[in-house]
N, C-alpha and C positions, 0 to 999 in steps of 0.2 A: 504494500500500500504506500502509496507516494505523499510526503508530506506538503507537496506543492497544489495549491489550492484549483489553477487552473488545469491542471491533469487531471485533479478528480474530481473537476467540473465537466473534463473532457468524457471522462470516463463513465460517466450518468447516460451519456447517448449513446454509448454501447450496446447493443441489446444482451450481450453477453454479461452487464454490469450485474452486481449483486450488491446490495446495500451492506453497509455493516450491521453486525446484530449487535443488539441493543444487551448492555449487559445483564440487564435485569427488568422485569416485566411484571407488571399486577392488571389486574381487571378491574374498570372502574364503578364503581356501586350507583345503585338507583339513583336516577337523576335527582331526585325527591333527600336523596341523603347526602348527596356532591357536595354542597356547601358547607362549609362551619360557621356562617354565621348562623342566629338563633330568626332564619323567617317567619314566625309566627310573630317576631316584635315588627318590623321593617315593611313599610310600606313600597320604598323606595330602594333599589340599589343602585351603587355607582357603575364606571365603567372596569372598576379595580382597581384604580390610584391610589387610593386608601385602605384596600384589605380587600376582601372579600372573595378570595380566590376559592375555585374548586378545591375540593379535599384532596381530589387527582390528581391538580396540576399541582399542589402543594408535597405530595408523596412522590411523584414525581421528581420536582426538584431536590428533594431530602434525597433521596434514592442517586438521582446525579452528584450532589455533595458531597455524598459517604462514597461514592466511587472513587471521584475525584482524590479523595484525601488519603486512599489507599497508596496510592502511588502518583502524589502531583505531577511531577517532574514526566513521567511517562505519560498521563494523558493529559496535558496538556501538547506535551512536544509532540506525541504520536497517536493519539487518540480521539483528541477535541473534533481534528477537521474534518475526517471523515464524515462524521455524527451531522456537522455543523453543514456541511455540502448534501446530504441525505437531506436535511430540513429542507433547504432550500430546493433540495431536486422536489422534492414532496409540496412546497409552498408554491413554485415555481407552476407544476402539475395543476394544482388549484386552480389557481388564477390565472393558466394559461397563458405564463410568461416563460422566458428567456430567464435562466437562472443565472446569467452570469449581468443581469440589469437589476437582481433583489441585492439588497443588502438587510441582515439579519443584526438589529440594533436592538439598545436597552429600552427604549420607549422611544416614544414620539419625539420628543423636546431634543432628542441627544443630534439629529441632524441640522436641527436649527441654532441648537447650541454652537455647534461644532462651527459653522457658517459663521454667525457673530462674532466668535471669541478669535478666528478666523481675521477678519478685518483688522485693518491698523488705524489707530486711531490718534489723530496730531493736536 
């Protein structure tokens, strides 16, 4: 596996490609139980900026941390991009795009950010 991001961007249009498997896997519970917040109080919920994540994507992410922290150094260096190139092949599928025109960011704000702090300012 190539750690070079545009080969295994390349590599996605293969038909012969094969994803990387996912280290660890669970099944996600009734939709009705996904959340941890308490919906019997909440009328209203946000978009997520403030909490309110699936239980899924929350175990989830727990699940990629404790991976992570197994051996940093290794998946970060050799393991991250694969995973991160699969998103986007998967994201790309979606939306019926061109995976090498997504960029997989922290939120919203970080490419406007990035743009502003970006400028020079006299």
């Amino acid at each position: 596996m190539s750690a070079n991001v545009g080969q295994l961007i390349a590599a996605t249009k293969n038909p012969m490609y094969v994803p990387p498997r996912l280290p660890f896997y669970s099944v996600p519970q009734e939709a009705k139980d996904d959340f941890s917040l308490d919906l019997n109080s909440f009328t209203f919920i946000n978009h997520g900026a403030f909490g309110g994540a699936l239980r899924c994507s929350d175990h989830r992410a727990q699940s990629w941390r404790i991976h992570a922290e197994k051996q940093p150094l290794r998946f970060f260096d050799r393991l991250l991009f694969p995973h991160l190139v699969e998103a986007s092949n998967r994201l790309g599928k979606f939306l019926n795009a061109d995976i090498s025109n997504l960029a997989i960011i922290q939120n919203g704000k970080c490419p406007r950010s990035s743009q502003q702090y970006s400028l020079r300012y006299f």
